[in-house]
N, C-alpha and C positions, 0 to 999 in steps of 0.2 A: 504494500500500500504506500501510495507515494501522496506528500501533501503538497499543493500547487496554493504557493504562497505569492502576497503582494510582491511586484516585482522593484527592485529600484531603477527607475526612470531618468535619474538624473543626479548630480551628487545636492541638491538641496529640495529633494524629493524626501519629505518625511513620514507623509501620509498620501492617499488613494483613497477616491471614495469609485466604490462598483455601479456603476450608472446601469450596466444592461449584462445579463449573461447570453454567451448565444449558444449553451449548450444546458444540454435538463440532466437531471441523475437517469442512470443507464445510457447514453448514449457515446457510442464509441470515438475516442479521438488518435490521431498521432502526432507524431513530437513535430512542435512547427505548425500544428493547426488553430487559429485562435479561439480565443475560449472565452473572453469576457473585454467591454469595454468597461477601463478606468477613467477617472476623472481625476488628473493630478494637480490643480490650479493652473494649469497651463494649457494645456490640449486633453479630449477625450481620445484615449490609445487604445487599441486592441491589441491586448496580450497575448501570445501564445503558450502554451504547454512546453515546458522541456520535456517532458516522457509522453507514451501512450497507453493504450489499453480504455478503462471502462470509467467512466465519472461515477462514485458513487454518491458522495451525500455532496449538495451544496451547502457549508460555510457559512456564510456572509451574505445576506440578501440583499438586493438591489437598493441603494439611496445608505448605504449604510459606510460611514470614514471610517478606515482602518489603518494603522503605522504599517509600513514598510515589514516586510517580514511576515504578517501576519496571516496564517493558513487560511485560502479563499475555497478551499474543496479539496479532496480526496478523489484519488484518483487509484486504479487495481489495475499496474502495468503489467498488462496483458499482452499489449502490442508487437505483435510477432518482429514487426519493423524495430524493435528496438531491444539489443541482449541484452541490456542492465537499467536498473532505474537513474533516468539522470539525477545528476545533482540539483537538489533544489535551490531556491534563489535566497543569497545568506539571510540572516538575519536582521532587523536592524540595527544599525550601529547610528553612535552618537554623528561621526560623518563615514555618511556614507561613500564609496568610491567613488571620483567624477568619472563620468561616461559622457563622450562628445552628445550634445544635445542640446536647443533650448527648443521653448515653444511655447505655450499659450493658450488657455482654452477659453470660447466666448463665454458670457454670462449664462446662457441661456441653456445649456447641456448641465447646468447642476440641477441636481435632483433634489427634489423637495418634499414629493407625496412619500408618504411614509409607504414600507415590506407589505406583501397579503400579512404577514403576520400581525401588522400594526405597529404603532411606534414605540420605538424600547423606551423605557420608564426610565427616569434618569437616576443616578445611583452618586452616593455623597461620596465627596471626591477621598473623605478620609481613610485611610488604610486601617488595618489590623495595627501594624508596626510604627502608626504615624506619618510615613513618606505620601505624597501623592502623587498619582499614576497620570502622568500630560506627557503630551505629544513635545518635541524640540520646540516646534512651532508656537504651540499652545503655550509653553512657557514664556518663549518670547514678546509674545501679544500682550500677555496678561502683566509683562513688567511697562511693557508700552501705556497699555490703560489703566493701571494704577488698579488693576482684579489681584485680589486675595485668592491662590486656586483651592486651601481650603472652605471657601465659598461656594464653590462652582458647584451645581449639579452634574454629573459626568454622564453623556448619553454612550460614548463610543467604546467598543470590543472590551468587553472584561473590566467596566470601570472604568476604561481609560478616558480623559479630559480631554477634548480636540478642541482646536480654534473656533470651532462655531460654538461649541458652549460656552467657552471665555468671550465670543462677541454677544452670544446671547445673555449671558449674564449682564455683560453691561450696558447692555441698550437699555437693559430691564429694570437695573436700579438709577438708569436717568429720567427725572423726573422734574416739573416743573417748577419745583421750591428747591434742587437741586443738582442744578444744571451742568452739562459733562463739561469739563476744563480738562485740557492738555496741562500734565504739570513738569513734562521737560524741556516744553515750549517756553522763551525766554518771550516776556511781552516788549513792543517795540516801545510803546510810549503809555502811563498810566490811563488806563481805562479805553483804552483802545478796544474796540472790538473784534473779535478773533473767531474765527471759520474752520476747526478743523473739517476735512474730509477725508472719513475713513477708504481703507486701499481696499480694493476689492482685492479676491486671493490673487488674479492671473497679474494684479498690479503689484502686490508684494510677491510673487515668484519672482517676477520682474527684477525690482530693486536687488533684491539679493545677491541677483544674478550677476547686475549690470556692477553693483556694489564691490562683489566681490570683484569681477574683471578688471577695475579699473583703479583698484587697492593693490591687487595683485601682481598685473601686466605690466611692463611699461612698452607701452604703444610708442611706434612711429606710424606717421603718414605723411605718404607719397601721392602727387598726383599726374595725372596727364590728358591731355585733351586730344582725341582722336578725331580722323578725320572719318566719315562713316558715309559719303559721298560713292564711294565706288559698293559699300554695302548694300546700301539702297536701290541702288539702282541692278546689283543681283536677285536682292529680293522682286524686283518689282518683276524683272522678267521671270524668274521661279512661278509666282505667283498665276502669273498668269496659263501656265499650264496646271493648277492644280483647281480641284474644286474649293469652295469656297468653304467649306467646313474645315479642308486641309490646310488655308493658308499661311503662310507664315507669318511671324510677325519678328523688330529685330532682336527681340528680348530671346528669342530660340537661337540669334548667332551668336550674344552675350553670352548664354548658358555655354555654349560650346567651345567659343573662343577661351574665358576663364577657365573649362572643365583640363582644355589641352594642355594649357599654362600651365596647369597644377601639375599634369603630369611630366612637364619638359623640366620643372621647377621645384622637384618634391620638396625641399627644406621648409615650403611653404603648406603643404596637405600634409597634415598631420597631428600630434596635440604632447602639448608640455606637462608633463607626467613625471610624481617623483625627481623632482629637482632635472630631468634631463627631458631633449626634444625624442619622440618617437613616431619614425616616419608610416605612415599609413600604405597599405601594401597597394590599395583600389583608391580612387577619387571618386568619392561620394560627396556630390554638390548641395549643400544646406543650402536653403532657397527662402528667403524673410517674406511672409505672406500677411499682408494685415486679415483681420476675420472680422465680423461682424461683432460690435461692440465695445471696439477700442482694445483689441487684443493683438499678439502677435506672435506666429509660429516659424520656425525654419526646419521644415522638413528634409529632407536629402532625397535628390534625382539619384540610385546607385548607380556606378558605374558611366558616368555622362560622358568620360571622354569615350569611350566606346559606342557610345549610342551616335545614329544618324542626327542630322537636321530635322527630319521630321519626323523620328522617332522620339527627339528631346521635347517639340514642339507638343506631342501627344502627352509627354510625361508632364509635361506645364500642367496641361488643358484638366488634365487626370489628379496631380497633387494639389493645385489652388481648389477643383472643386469639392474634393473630399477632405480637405482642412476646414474651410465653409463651413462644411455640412459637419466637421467634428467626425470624422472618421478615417483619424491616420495610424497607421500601423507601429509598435514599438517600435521595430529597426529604423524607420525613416527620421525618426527623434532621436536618435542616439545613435548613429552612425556617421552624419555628417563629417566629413576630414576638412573643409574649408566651407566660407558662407556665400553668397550672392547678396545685396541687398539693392533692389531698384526702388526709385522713388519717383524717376521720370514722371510720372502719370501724375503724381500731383505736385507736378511743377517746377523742382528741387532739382536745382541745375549741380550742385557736388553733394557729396553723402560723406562725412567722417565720421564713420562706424565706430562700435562698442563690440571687442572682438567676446565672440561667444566661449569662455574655458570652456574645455580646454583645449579649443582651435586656437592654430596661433595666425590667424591671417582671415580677412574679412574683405572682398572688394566692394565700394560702392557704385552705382552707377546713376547719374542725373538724367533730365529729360534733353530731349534731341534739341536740338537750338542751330537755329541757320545763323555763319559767321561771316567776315571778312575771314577771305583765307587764302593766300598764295600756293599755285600750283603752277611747278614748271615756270619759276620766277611770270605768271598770271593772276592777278587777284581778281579775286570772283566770291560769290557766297556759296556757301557747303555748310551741308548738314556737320552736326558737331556734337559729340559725347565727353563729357568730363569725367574719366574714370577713376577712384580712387581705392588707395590699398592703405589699410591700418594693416600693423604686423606685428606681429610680438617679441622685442630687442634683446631678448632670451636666446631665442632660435634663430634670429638672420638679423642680418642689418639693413643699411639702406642701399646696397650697392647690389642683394641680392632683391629688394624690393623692383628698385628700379630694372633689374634684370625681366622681371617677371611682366611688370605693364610694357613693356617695352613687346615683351611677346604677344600680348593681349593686343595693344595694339597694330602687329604685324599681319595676326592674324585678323581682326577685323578689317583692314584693309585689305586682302586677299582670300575674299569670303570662298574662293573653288579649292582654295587648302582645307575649309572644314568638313 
């Protein structure tokens, strides 16, 4: 009997709430097949099984937060497909591993309606031994809001205290004759009026994250402005032999031009682990998608230098619409080797990115802009890209940065090399 516990998704993944199962007790799985979507503040992932054979009992019913580690179902590997029971997913730990990933999940995929069972009765956060049982998260919130967690009612696995009951507590005891104050909020001037706005969770995964990279890193950036005149003018004739569901657009020679780079470039795909760089064996292209709600994910194209034009083009069309919709797969969240991020569309002529731990290199890309531009000592107007690269001064410096746009932009100027 094998237990298929919360997985870690990310290294400031401390909790997972189970949004959907898509499997019932008795039905047969293998290793690799998924089995439940999570809701980690950041994106809803669909996990997959390390072993196979037969689901017996389901765990954790749907809408319900559990810490990392914690057993979501049992499972009797049966599965002819597989000689031994795999290893389950460790335990949780105070920090847990980083795994290349970030992402984001909109507001509206958390779950609210309480199990068929009904809603669990909340349980006092006190222990037998006096310690009380919260989440990493949970602690931190509750020093934030000035919560007592021996106050808290505990709804989550075995007593444990999660951030919604530390924000439910405190919405609860704010009341009209005593009104909620930030007390590590310095006021600017006597009786000034003051606005906190609490984070939504996918906005505190956010900080964390962003927090931590830029405590951690030290960033250089590079940039350069390409000419994207001869790109254009491939696509447009491409274009026109293909139907119109097919067509391209140039964010599909971006994806490819950066995917090749990565690979001519490796000191740049990869991630800063244990005090040393480790080079990534594939280029898995993390791609920044904003989602409905003010959220943002970077899922990973696998393998993009390998993929066609208009097979990357397909992978676009395919990961933007199932991030949307909150339906990306673990590996896509946690394999990325380097990022993309466009902003062109809303308007944002350069991007200096916030490199994602633990990738050490992020390019950004602005929106297309007609310039003065000299060609063949001729000035004329041309289409114009301003590309840039944050990079991580750990793993490369500026000589290998510049190496890199200089490829990107070699290959966007001779879009029949992609």
């Amino acid at each position: 009997m094998t237990e298929f516990r919360m997985p870690s998704l990310g290294a400031d993944m401390d909790e997972g709430t189970v949004i959907e199962w898509l499997v019932n007790p008795g039905d047969t799985v293998h290793k690799g097949d998924p089995v439940a979507v999570v809701d980690t503040d950041k994106a809803a992932i669909e996990v997959e099984t390390f072993t196979g054979g037969t689901v017996e009992r389901i765990l954790v019913p749907v809408g319900e937060r559990v810490t990392v580690g914690t057993p979501l179902a049992t499972i009797n590997g049966t599965d002819p497909a597989v000689s031994e029971p795999a290893t389950p997913e460790p335990a949780a730990q105070p920090e847990p591993v980083p795994e290349p990933r970030l992402a984001e999940s909109p507001p509206h995929l958390a779950v609210t309606e309480p199990s068929e069972a009904g809603p669990r009765p909340p349980v006092h956060a006190g222990a037998a031994d006096g310690r009380v049982k919260a989440s990493p998260y949970a602690r931190k919130l509750a020093r934030t809001l000035g919560v007592e967690l021996t106050d808290v009612p505990a709804t989550g696995h075995r007593g444990l205290i999660t951030s919604e009951d530390v924000r439910r507590f405190a919405d609860a005891r704010t009341t009209p004759s005593t009104p909620s104050r930030p007390t590590a909020l310095p006021v600017a001037e006597p009786g000034a009026p003051r606005h906190v706005v609490p984070h939504k969770p996918q906005r505190d995964a956010i900080a964390r994250l962003m927090t931590r990279s830029k405590q951690e890193i030290p960033h250089y950036y590079l940039s350069t402005t390409v000419d994207l005149g001869t790109a254009i003018d491939w696509l447009t004739r491409t274009n026109r032999e293909l139907p119109v569901a097919q067509r391209l657009v140039p964010a599909a020679l971006l994806l490819k031009a950066t995917a090749l780079a990565a690979r001519r470039h490796p000191e740049l795909n990869g991630f800063w682990t244990d005090g040393a760089f480790q080079r990534a064996e594939h280029v898995h292209l993390g791609l920044a998608i904003s989602v409905r709600g003010g959220g943002l994910v970077a899922p990973a194209i696998h393998d993009a230098d390998a993929l066609t034009i208009q097979e990357l083009m397909a992978a676009l069309r395919d990961v933007v619409d199932r991030a949307r919709a909150g339906r990306l797969r673990r590996t896509e969240l946690t394999d990325a080797t380097i990022t993309l991020t466009n902003l062109g569309d809303q308007g944002v002529e350069s991007v200096h990115g916030v490199i994602y731990p633990p990738q050490v290199a992020l390019v950004g890309a602005g929106r297309i802009v007609d310039r003065p531009w000299a060609v063949d000592g001729l000035l004329g107007v041309r289409p114009c890209l301003t590309l840039t690269l944050a990079a991580d001064h750990r793993a490369t410096d500026g000589f290998t940065g510049g190496r890199f746009l200089a490829t990107v932009d070699h290959l966007l100027q001779t879009p029949e090399e992609l």
